[in-house]
N, C-alpha and C positions, 0 to 999 in steps of 0.2 A: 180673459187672458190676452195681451200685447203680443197681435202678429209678426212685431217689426223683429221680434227677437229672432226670427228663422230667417229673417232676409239680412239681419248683420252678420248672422252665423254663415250664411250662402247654402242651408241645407233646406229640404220639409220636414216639415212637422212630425216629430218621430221620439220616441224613448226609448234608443238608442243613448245608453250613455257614450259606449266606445265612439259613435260615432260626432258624438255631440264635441265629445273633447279633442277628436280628430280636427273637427271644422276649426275649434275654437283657434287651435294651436295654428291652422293654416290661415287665417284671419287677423294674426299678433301683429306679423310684418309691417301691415295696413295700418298699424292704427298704435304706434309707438308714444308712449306717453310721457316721451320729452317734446314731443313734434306735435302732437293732438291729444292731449290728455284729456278731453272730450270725449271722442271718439276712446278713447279707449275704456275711459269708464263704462259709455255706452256697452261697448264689447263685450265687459267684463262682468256687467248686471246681466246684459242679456244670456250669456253663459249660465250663468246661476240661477237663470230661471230656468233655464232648458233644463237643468239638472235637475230642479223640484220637481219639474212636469216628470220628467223623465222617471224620479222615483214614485212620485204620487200625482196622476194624470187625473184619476176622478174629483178631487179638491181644485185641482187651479183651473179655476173660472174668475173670469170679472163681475163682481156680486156691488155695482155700487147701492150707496144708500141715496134715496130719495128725498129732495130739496127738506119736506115735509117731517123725516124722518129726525134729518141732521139739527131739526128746531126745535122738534121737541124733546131729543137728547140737551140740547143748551137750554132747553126753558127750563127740563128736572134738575141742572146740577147747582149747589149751593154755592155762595159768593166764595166759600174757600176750599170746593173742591173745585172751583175756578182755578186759584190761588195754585193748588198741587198742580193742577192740571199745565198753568204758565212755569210750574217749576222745572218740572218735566220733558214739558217742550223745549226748556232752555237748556236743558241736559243731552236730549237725546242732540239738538241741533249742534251741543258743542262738540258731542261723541264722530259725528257724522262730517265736521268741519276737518279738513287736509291740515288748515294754517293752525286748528286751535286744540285739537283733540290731542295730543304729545306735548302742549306746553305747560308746564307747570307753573307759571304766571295766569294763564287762562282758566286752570282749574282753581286758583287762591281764589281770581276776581269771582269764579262763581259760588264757591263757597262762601266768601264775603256778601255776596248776596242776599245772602239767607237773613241777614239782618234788617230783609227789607219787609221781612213776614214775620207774623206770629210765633207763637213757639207749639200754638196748635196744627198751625197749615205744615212748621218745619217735621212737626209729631206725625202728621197724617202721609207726609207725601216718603219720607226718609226709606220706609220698607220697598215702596214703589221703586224708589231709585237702587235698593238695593237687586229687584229684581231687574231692573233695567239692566244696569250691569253687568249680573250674573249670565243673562242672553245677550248681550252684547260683545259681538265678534273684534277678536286685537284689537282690546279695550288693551290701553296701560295699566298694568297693575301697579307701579309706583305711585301712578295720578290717585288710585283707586283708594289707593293704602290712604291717601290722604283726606280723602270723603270720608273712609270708614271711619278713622281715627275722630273726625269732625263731629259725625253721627251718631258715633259710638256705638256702630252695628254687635260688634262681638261681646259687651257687655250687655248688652240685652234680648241677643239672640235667643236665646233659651224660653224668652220669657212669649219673645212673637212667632216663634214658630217653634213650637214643640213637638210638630209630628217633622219636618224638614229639617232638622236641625241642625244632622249630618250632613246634611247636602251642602247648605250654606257655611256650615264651619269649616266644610273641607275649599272652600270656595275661598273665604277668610285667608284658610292657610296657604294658599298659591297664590296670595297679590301680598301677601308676606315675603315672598321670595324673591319680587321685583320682577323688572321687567327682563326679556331675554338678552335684551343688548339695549344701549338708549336709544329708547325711537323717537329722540328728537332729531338724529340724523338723518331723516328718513326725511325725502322731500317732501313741501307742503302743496305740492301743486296738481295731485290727482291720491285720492282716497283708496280708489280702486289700486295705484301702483302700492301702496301703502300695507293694503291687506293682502296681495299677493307676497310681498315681499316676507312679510310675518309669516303669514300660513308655511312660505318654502321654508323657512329656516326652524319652523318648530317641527317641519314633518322632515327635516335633513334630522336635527337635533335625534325625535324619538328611532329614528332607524337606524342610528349611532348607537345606542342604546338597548335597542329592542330586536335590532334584524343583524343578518350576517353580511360583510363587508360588502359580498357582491351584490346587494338587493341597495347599498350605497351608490355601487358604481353605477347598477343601473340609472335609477333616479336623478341621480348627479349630471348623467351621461346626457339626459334629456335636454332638448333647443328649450328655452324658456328667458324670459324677458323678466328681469328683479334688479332692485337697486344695491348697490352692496353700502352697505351704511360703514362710516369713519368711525367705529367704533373699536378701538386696536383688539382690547379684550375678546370682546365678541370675535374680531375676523382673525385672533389667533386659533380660538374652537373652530372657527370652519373654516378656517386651513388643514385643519391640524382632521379635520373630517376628511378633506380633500385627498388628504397625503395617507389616512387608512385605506381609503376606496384606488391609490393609484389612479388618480384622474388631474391631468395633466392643465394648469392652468395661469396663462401669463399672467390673467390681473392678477393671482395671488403671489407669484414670486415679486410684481413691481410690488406691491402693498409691503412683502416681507422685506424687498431691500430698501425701499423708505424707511422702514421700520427700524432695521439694522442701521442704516446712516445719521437718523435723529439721535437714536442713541438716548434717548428721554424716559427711557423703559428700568427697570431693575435688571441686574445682569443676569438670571436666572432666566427671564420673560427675554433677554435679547437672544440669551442659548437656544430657546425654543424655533424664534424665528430664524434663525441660523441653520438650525434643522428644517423648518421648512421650507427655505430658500435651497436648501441640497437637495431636499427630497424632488422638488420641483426642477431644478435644473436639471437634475436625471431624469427624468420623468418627459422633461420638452427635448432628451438629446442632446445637450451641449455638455460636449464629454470632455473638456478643461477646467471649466467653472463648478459643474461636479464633481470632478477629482478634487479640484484643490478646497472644494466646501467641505465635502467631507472629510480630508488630512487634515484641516482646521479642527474639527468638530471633534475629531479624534484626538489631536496635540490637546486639544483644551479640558480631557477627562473628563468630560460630559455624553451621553450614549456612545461611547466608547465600542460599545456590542455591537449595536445598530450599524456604526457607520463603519466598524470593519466587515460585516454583511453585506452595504452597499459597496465599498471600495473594493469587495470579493466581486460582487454582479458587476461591477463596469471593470474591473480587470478578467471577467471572463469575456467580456461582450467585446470590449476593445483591443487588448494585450492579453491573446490568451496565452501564449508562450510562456508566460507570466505569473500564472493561475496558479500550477502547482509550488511555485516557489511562492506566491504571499502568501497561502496556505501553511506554509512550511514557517515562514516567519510571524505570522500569528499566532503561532505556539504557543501560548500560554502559561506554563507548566509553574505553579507554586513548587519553591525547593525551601527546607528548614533550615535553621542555621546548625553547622556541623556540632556546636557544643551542645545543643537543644533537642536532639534525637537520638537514639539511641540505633536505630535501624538507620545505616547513613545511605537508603537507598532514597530516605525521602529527602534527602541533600543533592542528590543528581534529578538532574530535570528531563523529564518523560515526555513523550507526545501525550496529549489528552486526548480522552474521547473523542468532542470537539474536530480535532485534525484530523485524528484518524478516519473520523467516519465522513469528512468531508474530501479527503485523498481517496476513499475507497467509492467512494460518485463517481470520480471522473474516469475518463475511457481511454484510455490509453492507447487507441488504435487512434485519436485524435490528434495526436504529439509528434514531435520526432522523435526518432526510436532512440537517442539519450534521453531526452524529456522524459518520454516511457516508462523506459530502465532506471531513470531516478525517484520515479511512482513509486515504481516496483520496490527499487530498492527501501522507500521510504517507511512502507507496510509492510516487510519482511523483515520478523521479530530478531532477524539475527543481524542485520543489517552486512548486510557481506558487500566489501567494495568493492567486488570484481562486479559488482551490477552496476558502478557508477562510475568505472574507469574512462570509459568511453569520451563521456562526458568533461571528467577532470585533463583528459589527455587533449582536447580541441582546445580547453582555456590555455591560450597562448598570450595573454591580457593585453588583446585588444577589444574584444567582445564582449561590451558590457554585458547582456545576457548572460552568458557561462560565465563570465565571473564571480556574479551575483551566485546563481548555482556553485560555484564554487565554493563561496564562505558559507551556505546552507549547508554542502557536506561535513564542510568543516567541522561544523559544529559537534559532529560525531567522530572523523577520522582527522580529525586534525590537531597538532601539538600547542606547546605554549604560545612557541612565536606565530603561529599561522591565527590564533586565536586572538594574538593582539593585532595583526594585521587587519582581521574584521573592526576592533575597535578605531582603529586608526584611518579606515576609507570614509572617506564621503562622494558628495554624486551631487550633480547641480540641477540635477531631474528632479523634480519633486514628488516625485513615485517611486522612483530608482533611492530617494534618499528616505524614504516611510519604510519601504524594506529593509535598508541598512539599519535606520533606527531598529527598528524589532530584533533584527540576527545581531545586534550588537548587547542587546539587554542580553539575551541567551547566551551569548559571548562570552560576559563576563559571569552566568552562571556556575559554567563549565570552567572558567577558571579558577574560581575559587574550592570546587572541589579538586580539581589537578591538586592545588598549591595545599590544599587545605587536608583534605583527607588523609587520617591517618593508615588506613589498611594501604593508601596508593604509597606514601612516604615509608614504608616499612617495609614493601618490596622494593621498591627504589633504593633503600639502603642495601640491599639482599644483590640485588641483579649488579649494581657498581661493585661489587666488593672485588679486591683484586686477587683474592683467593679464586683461583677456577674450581678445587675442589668442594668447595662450601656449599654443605647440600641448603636445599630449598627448604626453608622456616613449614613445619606441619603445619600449620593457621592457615596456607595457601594451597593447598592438598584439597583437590577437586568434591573429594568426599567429604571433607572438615563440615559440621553442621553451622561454623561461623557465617561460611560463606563470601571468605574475603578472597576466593580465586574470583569470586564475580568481578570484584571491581578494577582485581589488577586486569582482567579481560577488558574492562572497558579502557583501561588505560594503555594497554596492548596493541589497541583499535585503534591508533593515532600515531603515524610511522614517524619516527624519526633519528639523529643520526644516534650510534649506537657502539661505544668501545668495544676492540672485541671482543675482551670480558665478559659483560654483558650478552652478546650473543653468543657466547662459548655456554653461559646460563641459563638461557632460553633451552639452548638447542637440546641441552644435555637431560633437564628437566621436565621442562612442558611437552605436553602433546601439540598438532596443531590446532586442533580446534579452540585454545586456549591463545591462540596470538598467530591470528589468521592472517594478519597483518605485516607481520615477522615472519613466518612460517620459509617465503621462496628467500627474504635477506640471508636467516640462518641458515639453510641449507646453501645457496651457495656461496656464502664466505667459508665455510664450515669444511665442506664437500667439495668445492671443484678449485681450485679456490678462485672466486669472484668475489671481492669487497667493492660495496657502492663508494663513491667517491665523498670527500668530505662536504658539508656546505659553505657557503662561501664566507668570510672573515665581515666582520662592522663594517669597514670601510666599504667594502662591496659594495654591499649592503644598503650603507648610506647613501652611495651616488646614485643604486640603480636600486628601487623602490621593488621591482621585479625580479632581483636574482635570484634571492632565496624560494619564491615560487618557481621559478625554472628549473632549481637545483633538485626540486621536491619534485617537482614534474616530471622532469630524467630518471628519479628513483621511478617512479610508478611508470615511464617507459620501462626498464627492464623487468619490473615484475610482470608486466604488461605483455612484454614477449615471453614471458619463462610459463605464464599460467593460459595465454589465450595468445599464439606464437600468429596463428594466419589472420585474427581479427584485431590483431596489431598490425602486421603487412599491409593489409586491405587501406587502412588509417595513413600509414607512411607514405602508404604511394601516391596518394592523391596529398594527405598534407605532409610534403617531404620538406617543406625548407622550415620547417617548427623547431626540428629540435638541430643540436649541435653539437657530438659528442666528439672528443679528442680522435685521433685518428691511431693513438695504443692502446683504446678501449677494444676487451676482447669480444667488442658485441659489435662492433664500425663494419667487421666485413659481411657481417647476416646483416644490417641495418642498410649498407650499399645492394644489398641484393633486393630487400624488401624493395628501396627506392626506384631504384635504376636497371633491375631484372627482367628481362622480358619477359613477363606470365601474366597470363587472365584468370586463371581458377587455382586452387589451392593444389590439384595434381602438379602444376606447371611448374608452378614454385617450389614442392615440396622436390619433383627431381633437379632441384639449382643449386639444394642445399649438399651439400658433402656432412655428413656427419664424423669429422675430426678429432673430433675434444668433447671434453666429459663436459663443457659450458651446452657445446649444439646437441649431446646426446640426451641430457637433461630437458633440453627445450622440445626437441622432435619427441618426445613423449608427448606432450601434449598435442601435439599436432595433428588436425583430425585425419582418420585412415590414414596413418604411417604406420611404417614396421617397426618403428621404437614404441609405437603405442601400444601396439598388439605383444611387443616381448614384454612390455610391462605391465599386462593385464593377468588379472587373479586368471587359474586354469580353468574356472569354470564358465568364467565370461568367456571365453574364445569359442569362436561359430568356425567351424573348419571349411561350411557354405560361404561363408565369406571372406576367408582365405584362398578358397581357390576362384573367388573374383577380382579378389585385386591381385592377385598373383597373373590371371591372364588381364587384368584390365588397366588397373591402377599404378601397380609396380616395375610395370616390365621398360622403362625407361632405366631408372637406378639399377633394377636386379639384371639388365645388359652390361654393367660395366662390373660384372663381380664375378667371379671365383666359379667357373664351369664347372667346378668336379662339387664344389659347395653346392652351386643350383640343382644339380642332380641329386645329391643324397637329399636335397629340400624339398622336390619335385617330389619322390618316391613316399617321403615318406606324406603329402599331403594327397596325391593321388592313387598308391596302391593300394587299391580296391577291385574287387572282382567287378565291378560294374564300370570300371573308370580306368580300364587298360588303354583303352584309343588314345584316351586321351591322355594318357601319361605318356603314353608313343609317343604323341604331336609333341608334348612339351620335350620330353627327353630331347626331339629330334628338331627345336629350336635350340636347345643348347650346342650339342655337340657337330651339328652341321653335318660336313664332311670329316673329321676330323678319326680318323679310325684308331688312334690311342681311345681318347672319349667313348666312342662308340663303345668299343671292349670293357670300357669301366661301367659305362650306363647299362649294360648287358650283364655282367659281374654283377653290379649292386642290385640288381633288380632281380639275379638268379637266386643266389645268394649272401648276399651283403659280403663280398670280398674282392677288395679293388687288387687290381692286375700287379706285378711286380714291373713299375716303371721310377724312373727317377723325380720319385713324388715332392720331397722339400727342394727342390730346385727350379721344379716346372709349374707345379700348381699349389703351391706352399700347402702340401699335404705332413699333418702334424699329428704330434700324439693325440690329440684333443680331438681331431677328425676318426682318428680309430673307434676313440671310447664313442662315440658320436654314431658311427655305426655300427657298434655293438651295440648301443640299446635298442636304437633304431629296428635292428633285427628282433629285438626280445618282444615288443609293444605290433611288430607284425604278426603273433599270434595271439588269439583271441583273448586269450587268459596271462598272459604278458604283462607284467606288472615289475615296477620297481621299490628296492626297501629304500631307506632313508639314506643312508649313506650313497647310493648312486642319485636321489632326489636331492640333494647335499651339492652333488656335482655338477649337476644341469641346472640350479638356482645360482649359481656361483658363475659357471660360467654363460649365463644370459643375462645376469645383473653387472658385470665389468664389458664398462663400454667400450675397454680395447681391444676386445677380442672383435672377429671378422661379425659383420652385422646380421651376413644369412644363417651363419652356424651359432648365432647368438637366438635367432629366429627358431632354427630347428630345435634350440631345446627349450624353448620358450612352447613350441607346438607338440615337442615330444611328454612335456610336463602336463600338456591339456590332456593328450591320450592316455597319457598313462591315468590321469582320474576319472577319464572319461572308461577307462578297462574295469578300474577299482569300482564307480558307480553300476557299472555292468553286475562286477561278482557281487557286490553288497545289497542288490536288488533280487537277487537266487535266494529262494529258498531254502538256504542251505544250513546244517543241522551244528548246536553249539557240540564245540571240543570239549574233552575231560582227558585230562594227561589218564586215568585207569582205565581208558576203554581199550584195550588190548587189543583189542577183536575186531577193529573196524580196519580195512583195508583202505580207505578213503579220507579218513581221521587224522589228525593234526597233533602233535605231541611236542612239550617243550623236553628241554636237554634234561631236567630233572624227572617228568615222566619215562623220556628213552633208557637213561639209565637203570631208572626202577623196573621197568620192560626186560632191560640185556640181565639185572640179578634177578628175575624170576628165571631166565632160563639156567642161570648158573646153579638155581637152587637145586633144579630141575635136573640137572644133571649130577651134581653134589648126592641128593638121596639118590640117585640111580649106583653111584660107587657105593652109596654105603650100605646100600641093600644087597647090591654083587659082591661084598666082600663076603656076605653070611655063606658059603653053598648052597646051603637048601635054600634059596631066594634068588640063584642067579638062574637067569633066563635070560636066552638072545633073545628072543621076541619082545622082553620087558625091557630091555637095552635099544631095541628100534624104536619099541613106542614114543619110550623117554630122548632119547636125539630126534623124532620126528618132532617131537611138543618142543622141543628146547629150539632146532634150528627154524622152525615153523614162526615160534615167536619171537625168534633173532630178525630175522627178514619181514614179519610184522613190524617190528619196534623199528629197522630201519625203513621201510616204506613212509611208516607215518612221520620219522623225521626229515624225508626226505619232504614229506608233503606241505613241514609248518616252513622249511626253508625254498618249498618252490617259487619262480617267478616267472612260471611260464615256458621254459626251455625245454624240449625234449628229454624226456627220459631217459634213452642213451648217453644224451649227451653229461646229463645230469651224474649216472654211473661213473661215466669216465672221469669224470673231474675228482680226484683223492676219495672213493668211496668208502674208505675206511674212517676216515679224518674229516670227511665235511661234516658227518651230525652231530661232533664234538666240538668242530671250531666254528662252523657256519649259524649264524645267528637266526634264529626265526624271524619270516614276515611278523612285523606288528599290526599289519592291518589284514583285512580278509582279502584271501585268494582263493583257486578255484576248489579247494578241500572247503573252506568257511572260515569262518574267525579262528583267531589264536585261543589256543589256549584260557580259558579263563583261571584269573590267581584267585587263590584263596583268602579270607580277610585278612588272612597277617602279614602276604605277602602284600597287599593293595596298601595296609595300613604302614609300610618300609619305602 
């Protein structure tokens, strides 16, 4: 065995492969085989011996044969196994030649050779050569195909080797195949760079094939020295390997834009390298010439999938603000044509899968909190636009970004003309103008179902009609199994301007949840009266490209403030010169206050506002912790804990400028508690100060609900309203204090008319929570059902027709007592007491328990004195349970009346 091979490797003698391949790789540098293709063959044999050694150490030794030996092997062989023997030689030397082994000229001249011999010697040596071959490493199989063809190996294979047959036919069948690439490109001036370059690209090829990508990038990823042969075919497959493994490399994007510029390709073969000049320029970072390869690759309806995936990964990597809106416009969504379907749901266009599950990836803590909200909104199956106001309200069109955002909403809340105004924009970005393409295809989706659909064109006839009486077509009736309220809903979802016919038909008709979008127009054209303004006329129109967004934009400012009043303010104050409303608009002096108001939090602001008009009483409802929001909360939402914190925390700015004798009867009735005197004192004793009228009435209402005789409608606009106010007030101070319908009637009436004063709007707003907060009290008692025939129960409930049937039993009762006293022999005083004790017994029974289905809590004295004869005749029973138990229960006939 050749020592020198461990001293061109720089190691000892070892079978270590790892290390053997280590050295070799570290010893490439030295010995480059444009510069010393010598030496590098030297390198490269010496390598592949180490690796024999290495696998089998006991065979490599140096075994020469002996002068003697090598004479009398030539003395035994025959003149024409001479003959094979020079054939042979001429073969393997041609196999083994850099300049001749790849030329197909070179293997003709040796084939033509053959005519220089026998057809015994060409008989005898022909198998040899086929086994030469067969062991012969990045042999050409194209060359090969042409010896075989010559020889005519495969027809008479069968007959020279019967036990190999398989071997050699499958051998036959891979120089069938040709070569991997032409290896006539392959330089002719080192053999060794020759068979490296093969060996990399059959062992890239099989791990293309056989392993998973990242066992590519490995490999790939390796320093290694190969020539890349000008074979376009060939170096589109391993590009096209390059670009599975993600491995980044400049000779193959110059190769593909050569490739691309000759242009000498079929236009299919140029698509390819088109893709791999994109994949590669993403790949190396240059994030212009990747955008624009890919919007090419894309324009051109060729991996269409692919390059909106790539143009997704470089709009998150570079413009991420970005992301969720080409998301949004990569939409996809197949719609039918309306004559060709019968379910016209599959004529409107849907998010796909697709979208949805690529909007529900991202993080939305990542965004600004519109960017967010327009996530949010875009996965939220109801699509409600008060999640993307925000967002609509900052486009003031000069910010390309929210613009773009803007015609994505559009797509869902917006009408005909905002829908041609997506068709009509372009963008000289070429990123900016790939999304308009897309949101402009869905554009004109959604217009043609607007224009087209017939369930939207049949309400449209319905809502114009100038009849206000003309009820609403059944087909559109929520429960209908047609299911054509769906679509006027989507139709609903896109504001705009609107007769007010038409909203006299909404309002009268629909629910909200049915025209979300409508919902605060109709109520206040309807209700306060507040009509939005018209939009602007053509001509407007025509000269400012932006009025009609502006005009649309000022509607969704007032809804803006009417649904979300302080997270409109917060927007105004900082963007105040946006908008521009007339100065008789009845919104200009809440909009000057947002602007120009001195406040930092939402307390500050909310004591700025004056609640005047049923416009600001409507909006302060919404307004977080306000006192319009608390009088218009259901009874059983209200926390009386957090009433008496913003009363000392939140409110006592507003509630200083209001009605002292008001704040007291409001005071009492949220603090009279046996655990909560102190501090009813302290409040009482902020309102009335020094003021010794006050003091007397605060003293009076707190003793027993009765204000002093002073000159009340003059001084403290003391009114009828404030009386009844504290007569319930007093009724709901005891425990079992409950009101019927008729006084629940009058405390909803007068807490929903916003003209009435705002604290005594309040007090029955809080008197309505107590009173269900009493009613939950008694219906939580175990207490025992009524029967108008229990006579006998002292504590029992009776209606007017039970009482009745109750007073003629005793009359009966008294009737046979006369007619038995008329007999003599029958009359007894003693049978005359019994009978008036049973009869007045059960008079004052039957009045008890009607006194008990009409109680509501007030003292039993009190109860007497008020027409004792005449209230269980004309006084109506509780309907609901009080502290006897439920009403009466009706029998089926009367239930079934």
């Amino acid at each position: 065995m050749n020592e020198n091979i461990w001293q061109l490797l720089g190691i000892e003698k070892t079978t270590d492969q790892a290390a053997i391949r280590q050295a070799y790789r570290a010893q490439l540098p030295s010995y480059h085989p444009e510069t010393d293709s010598d030496g590098f063959k030297a390198l490269r044999e010496a390598y592949e011996s180490a690796i024999k050694y290495a696998q089998s150490p006991e065979i490599m030794v140096d075994e020469p044969k002996s002068e003697s030996e090598q004479q009398e092997v030539s003395v035994s062989l025959t003149e024409e196994q001479l003959k094979a023997n020079e054939i042979c030689e001429a073969y393997q030397t041609l196999l083994d030649d850099p300049q001749r082994c790849f030329n197909v000229n070179e293997w003709q001249k040796f084939i033509g050779s053959f005519y220089d011999y026998s057809m015994a010697v060409i008989d005898s040596v022909k198998w040899r050569l086929l086994e030469i071959s067969y062991e012969s490493k990045n042999i050409s199989e194209s060359c090969v195909k042409l010896l075989a063809d010559s020889l005519r190996w495969r027809q008479q294979l069968m007959i020279q080797f019967a036990d190999d047959f398989e071997k050699y036919d499958s051998y036959l069948n891979h120089i069938d195949r040709g070569d991997l690439f032409n290896y006539t490109y392959l330089p002719t001036t080192s053999k060794t760079l020759q068979n490296v370059t093969i060996d990399y690209m059959y062992y890239t090829r099989w791990l293309f094939w056989e392993r998973r990508s990242g066992d590519i990038y490995a490999f790939l990823s390796q320093d290694t020295v190969i020539y890349l042969p000008d074979d376009k075919n060939f170096m589109l497959k391993f590009s096209y390997w390059h670009c599975i493994a993600n491995i980044k490399n400049q000779a193959i994007l110059d190769y593909a834009l050569k490739c691309i510029a000759q242009n000498d390709q079929d236009e299919n073969i140029i698509i390819e390298w088109k893709y791999i000049a994109a994949i590669q320029y993403t790949l190396l970072d240059n994030k212009q010439e990747s955008l624009q390869s890919w919007l090419d690759l894309y324009s051109s309806g060729h991996y269409q999938d692919k390059a909106a995936s790539w143009i997704a990964g470089w709009c998150e990597y570079y413009n991420k603000d970005y992301f969720p809106l080409l998301i949004m416009a990569l939409n996809n969504s197949y719609c039918i044509a309306i004559d060709n379907t019968e379910n016209y749901l599959n004529a409107i266009p849907q998010l796909t899968a697709t979208t949805v599950s690529r909007l529900a990836e991202l993080d939305a803590s990542d965004y600004s909190p519109e960017i967010a909200n327009f996530i949010d909104w875009a996965l939220n199956v109801n699509w409600n636009y008060r999640q993307v106001l925000s967002m609509l309200l900052l486009d003031d069109g000069t910010n390309r970004l929210y613009r773009l955002y803007r015609h994505a909403i559009m797509l869902r809340h917006g009408n005909e003309r905002l829908l041609q105004e997506i068709l009509d924009e372009r963008s000289d970005d070429p990123f900016e103008q790939f999304i308009l393409q897309n949101l402009q295809r869905q554009a004109r989706q959604n217009l043609t179902w607007l224009s087209e659909l017939p369930p939207v064109q049949e309400f449209k006839a319905w809502l114009y009609d100038s009849d206000e009486n003309t009820p609403i077509p059944a087909k559109f009736d929520p429960n209908s199994e047609d299911n054509h309220c769906f679509y006027c809903r989507l139709w609903l979802d896109r504001l705009d301007y609107l007769p007010f016919v038409a909203i006299f038909h909404l309002y009268n008709n629909l629910e909200y949840s049915y025209m979300e979008m409508y919902d605060w127009v109709a109520f206040l054209t309807i209700r306060i009266p507040y009509k939005l303004p018209a939009p602007p006329d053509a001509s407007i129109c025509s000269s400012n490209k932006n009025a009609y967004w502006q005009w649309y934009r000022n509607c969704l400012l007032v809804i803006s403030i009417a649904s979300q009043p302080f997270a409109t303010a917060k927007y105004l104050q900082t963007e105040n010169n946006t908008f521009q409303l007339p100065n008789d608009n009845l919104l200009s002096p809440l909009i000057n206050i947002f602007k120009q108001g001195n406040w930092q939090n939402e307390t500050e602001l909310y004591n700025l506002i004056n609640n005047d008009s049923k416009l600001i009483n409507c909006i302060l409802i919404n307004y977080p912790n306000s006192i319009e929001s608390y009088i218009d909360d259901t009874p059983d939402s209200i926390d009386f804990k957090e009433i008496e914190q913003k009363l000392e925390q939140v409110w006592q700015p507003k509630l200083a400028k209001q009605n002292p004798l008001y704040l007291i009867i409001l005071y009492n009735i949220v603090f009279y508690k046996p655990d909560q005197k102190t501090k009813l004192d302290q409040m009482l004793k902020s309102v009335t100060g020094d003021n010794k009228e006050l003091i007397e009435t605060a003293k009076n209402l707190k003793k027993s609900w009765i204000a002093p005789f002073f000159d009340r409608s003059m001084k403290y606009n003391y009114t009828k309203q404030t009386d009844e106010i504290m007569i319930l007030t007093k009724r709901l101070s005891s425990y079992y204090g409950i009101y019927d319908e008729d006084e629940l009637e009058v405390l909803y009436n007068f807490k929903n008319n916003s003209d009435n004063d705002l604290v005594l709007r309040l007090c029955a707003a809080l008197l309505i929570a107590k009173n269900h907060e009493n009613q939950q009290k008694l219906e939580s008692q175990p207490l025992p059902k009524n029967k108008w025939w229990q006579f006998w129960r002292w504590k029992g409930r009776t209606n007017i027709k039970g009482f009745i049937i109750q007073l003629c039993c005793s009359f009966i009762v008294l009737g046979l007592m006369i007619v038995l006293n008329s007999n003599s022999e029958l009359n007894s005083p003693t049978f005359s007491m019994i009978c008036y004790s049973i009869a007045v017994t059960n008079m004052i029974f039957a009045l008890k328990r009607r006194f008990n289905d009409i109680d509501r809590g007030e003292p039993v004295t009190q109860m007497l004195a008020s027409l004792l004869f005449f209230m269980p005749f004309l006084g109506s029973g509780i309907k609901h349970t009080n502290r006897f138990g439920p009403p009466v229960e009706k029998t089926p006939k009367e239930k079934e009346k």
